[in-house]
PATI-860878 format. One record per residue: residue in one letter; z, y, x of N, C-alpha, C in turn. Coordinates in steps of 0.2 Angstrom, whole numbers, plus 5000, padded with zeros to 4 digits. Layout:
residues N
AZYXZYXZYX;...
//
This chain:
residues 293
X581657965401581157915401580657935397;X579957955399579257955395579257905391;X579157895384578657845380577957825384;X578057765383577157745385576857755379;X576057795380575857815374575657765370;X575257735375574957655370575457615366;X575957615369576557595365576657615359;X577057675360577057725356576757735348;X575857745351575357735346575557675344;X575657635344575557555343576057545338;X576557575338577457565336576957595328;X576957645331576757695326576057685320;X575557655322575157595318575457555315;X575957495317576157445314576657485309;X577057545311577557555304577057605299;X576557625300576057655296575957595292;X575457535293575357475291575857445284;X576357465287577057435284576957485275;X576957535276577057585271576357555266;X575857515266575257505263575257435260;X575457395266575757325261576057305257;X575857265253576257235247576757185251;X577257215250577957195254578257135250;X578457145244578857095241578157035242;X577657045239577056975239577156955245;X577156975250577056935256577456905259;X578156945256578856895258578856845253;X578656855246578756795244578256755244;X577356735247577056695249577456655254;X577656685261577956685267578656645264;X579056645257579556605254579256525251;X578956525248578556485246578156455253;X578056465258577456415261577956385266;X578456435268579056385273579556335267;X579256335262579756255260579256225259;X578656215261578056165259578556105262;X578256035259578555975263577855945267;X577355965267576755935266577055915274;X576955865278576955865286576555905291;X575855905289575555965293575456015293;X575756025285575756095286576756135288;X577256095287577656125291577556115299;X577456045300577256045309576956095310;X576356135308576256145313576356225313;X576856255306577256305307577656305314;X578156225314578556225317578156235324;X577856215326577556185332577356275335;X577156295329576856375332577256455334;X578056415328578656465331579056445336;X578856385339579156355345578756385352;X578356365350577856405356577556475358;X577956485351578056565353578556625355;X579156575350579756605351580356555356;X580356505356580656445362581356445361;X581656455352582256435352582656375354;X583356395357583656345360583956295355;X583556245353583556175351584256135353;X584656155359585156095365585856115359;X585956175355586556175351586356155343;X585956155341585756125335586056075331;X586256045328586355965325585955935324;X585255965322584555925324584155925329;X584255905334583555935340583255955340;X582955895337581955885336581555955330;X581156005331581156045329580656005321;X580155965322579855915318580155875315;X580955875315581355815310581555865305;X581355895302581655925296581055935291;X581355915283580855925279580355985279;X580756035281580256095280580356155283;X580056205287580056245291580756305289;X580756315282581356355281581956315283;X582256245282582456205285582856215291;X582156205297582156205304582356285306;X582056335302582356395303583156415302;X583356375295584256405295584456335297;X584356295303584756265305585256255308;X585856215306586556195307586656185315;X587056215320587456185323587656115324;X587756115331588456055331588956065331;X589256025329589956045329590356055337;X590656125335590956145341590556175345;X589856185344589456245348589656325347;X590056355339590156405341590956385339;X591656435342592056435339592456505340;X592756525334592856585332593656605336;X593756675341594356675345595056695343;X595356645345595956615339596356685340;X596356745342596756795343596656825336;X597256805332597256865327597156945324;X596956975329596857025332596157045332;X595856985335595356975336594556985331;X594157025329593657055324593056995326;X592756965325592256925329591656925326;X590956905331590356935328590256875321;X589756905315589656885311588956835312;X588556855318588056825318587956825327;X587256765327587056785335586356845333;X586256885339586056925340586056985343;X585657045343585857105347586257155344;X586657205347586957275345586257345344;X585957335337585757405335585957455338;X586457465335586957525335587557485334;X588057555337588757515334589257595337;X589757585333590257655334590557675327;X590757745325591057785323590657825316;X590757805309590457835306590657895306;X590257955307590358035307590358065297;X591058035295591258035287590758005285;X590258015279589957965278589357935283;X589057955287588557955292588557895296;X588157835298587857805301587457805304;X587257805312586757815316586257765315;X585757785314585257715313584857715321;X584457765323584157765332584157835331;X584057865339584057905341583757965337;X584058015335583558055329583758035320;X584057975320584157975314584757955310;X584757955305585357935301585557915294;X585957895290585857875285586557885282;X586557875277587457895275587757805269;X588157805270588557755266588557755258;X588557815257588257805250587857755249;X587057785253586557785250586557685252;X586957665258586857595260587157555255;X587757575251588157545245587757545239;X587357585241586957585231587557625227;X587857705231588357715228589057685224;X589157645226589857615225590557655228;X590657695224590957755226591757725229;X591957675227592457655228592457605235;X592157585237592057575243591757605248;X591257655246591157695251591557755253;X592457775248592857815249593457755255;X593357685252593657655256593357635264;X592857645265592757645272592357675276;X592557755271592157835275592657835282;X592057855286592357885291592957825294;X592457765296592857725299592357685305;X592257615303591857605310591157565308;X590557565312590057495312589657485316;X589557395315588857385318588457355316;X587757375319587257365316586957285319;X586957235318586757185321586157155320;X585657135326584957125321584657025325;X584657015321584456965321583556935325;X583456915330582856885330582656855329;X582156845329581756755326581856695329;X582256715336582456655338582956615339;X583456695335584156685334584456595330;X584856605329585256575325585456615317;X585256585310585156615306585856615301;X586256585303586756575298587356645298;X587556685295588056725297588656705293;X589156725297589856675298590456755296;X591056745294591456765292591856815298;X591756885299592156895305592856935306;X593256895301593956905299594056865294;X594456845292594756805286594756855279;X594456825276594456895268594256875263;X594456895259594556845251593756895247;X593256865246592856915242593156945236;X593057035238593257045230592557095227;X592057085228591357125226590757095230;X590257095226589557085228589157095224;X588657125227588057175222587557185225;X586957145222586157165225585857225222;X585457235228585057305227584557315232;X584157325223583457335227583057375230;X582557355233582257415239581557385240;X581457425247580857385248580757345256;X580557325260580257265265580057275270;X580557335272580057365279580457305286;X579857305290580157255298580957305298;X581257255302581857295304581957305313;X581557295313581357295322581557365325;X581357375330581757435335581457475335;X580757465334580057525330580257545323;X580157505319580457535312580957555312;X581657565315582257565313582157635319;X581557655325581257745325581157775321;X580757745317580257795316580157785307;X580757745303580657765295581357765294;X581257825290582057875290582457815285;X583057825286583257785279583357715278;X583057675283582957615285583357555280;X583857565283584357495282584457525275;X584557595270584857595264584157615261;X583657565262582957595260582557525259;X582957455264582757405261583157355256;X582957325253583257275248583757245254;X584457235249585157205254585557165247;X585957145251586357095247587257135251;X587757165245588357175250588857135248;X589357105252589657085251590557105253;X591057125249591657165251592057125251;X592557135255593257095257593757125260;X594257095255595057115258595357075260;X595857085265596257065270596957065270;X597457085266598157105268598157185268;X597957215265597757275265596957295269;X596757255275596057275277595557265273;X595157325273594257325268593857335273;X593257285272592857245276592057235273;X591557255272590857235273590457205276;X590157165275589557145278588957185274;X588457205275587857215273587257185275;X587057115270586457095273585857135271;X585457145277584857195276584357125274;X583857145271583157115270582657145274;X582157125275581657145279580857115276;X580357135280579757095281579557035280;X579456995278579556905278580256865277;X580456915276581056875273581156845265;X581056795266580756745260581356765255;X582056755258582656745254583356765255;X583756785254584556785257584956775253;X585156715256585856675253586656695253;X587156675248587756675250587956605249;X588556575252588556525249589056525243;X589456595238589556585234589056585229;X588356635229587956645225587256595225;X587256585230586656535232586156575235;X585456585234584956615235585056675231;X584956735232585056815231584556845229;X583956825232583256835233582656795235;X582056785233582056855228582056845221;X582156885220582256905212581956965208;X581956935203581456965197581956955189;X581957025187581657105190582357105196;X581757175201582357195206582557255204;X583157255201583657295199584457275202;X584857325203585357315204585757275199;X586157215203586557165199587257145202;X587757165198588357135203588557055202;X588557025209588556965208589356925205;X589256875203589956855198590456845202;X590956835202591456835208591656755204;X591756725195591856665194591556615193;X591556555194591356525194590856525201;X591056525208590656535213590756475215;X590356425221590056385225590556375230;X591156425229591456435238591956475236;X592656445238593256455238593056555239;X593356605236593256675238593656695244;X594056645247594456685252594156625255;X594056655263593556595266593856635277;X594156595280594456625286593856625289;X594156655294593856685301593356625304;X592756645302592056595306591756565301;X592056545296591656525290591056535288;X590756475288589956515286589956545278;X589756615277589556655274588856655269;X588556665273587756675270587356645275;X586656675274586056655279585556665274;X584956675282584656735281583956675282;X583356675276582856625275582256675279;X582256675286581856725291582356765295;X582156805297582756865301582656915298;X583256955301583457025298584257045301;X584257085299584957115301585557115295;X586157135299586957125295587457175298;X587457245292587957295297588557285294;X589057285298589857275298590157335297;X590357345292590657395288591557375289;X591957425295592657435293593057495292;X593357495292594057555288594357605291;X594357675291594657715300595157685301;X595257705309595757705311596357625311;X595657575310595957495311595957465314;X595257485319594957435327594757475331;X594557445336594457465344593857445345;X593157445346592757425348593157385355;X592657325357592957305365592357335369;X592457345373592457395379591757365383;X591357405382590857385386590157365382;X590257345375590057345369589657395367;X588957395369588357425364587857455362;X587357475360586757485358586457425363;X586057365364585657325366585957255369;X586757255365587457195370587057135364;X586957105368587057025365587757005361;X587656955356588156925354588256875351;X588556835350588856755345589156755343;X588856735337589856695333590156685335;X590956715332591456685335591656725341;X591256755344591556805351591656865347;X592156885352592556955349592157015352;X592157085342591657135346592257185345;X592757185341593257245341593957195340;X594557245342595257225340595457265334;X595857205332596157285325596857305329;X596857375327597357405326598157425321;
//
């Protein structure tokens, strides 16, 4: 399949763009103007990401996009109860958030596929934490990316006790399917927050990526993550946390104050992809993306 040029040039303007912006300023304006309360000025954020992007409102605990005090709000909103529910098979891996399959497959020893042409290695995604990244070289992941019309809460996709978290800083590039072309290094290149978990012997990852207008990324052990000042690497406390450290299978985890992406880091030789599963597959919490082995 030919590139469309126009396209192509276009992708390629906007990540050029990217490299010139004051990236942390403009996620944190973009932080600061979504908790405004003022009424007209959230209305009419809300009013402008609805008629542009037409998320589905009918599973929400709130309907009304207008009833919430403030656009960040309306953006990480809650479910109803029993809209999503996580597959009781023990066995069963399930997705940590809604959205699409990046990538997903077989780390090549330290290597992860980022797009076609590219790649990136686990080191450099951990902020070399050598000790995890020896526990789960050459095993599996998925890159999951969130849209803006998504659902922003990301949930637990195994049962796992946190035993490490550690921010690390970076920079703000989009995480979109242009950027994640055409700027090498991507996901171990923007500011993330990781979070590690054990299981009965299983070791387990989540990495939340940060992106472009991403005002903030929560845990709900740590609270808001970002942003933060100075941005250096900090391992987060593990006492005195918000939230019990062993949290089951569907728990809400974290959540993300705009969109962005979340790649699942497992262990060789644990799980199965399920079959039929990826580069562009749809997903939801709660539904199964691998079996363990």
């Amino acid at each position: 399949m030919v590139d469309d040029p126009p396209l192509q040039a276009s992708a390629r303007a906007f990540v050029a763009l990217q490299y010139l912006l004051p990236q942390h300023f403009l996620s944190g304006l973009v932080h600061g103007v979504t908790r405004l309360r003022a009424p007209w000025i959230k209305n009419t954020l809300i009013r402008s990401f609805v008629g542009r992007f037409h998320p589905d409102m009918s599973e929400a605990a709130q309907t009304d996009p207008l009833g919430f005090p403030t656009f960040n709000e309306f953006f990480t909103r809650a479910l109803r109860p029993g809209a999503r529910s996580s597959d009781p098979d023990p066995r069963a891996l399930v997705s940590p958030v809604d959205g699409t399959v990046s990538q997903l497959g077989l780390l090549d020893g330290s290597w992860l596929v980022q797009a076609k042409g590219l790649a990136y290695s686990l080191e450099a995604l951990l902020g070399n934490a050598a000790e995890w990244a020896a526990r789960l070289r050459g095993g599996a992941f998925a890159t999951l990316y969130l849209a803006p019309y998504n659902y922003h809460r990301i949930h637990m996709p195994l049962t796992g006790e946190l035993r490490a978290a550690w921010y690390l800083p970076g920079e703000l590039f989009s995480v979109n399917a242009a950027s994640a072309a055409l700027v090498p290094g991507l996901f171990a290149r923007n500011e993330r927050v990781v979070c590690a978990f054990e299981d009965q012997a299983l070791d387990f990852a989540l990495v939340l990526v940060g992106a472009l207008f991403v005002g903030s990324m929560a845990t709900v052990w740590h609270g808001d993550v970002t942003p933060r000042t100075p941005r250096r690497r900090l391992e987060l406390p593990l006492a005195g946390c918000a939230a019990p450290l062993r949290l089951p299978k569907g728990a809400e985890m974290g959540r993300f104050n705009m969109g962005s992406t979340v790649i699942l880091l497992l262990p060789a030789g644990r799980s199965t992809w399920l079959s039929g599963l990826g580069a562009g597959s749809t997903v939801r919490v709660g539904e199964p993306l691998a079996y363990l082995t």
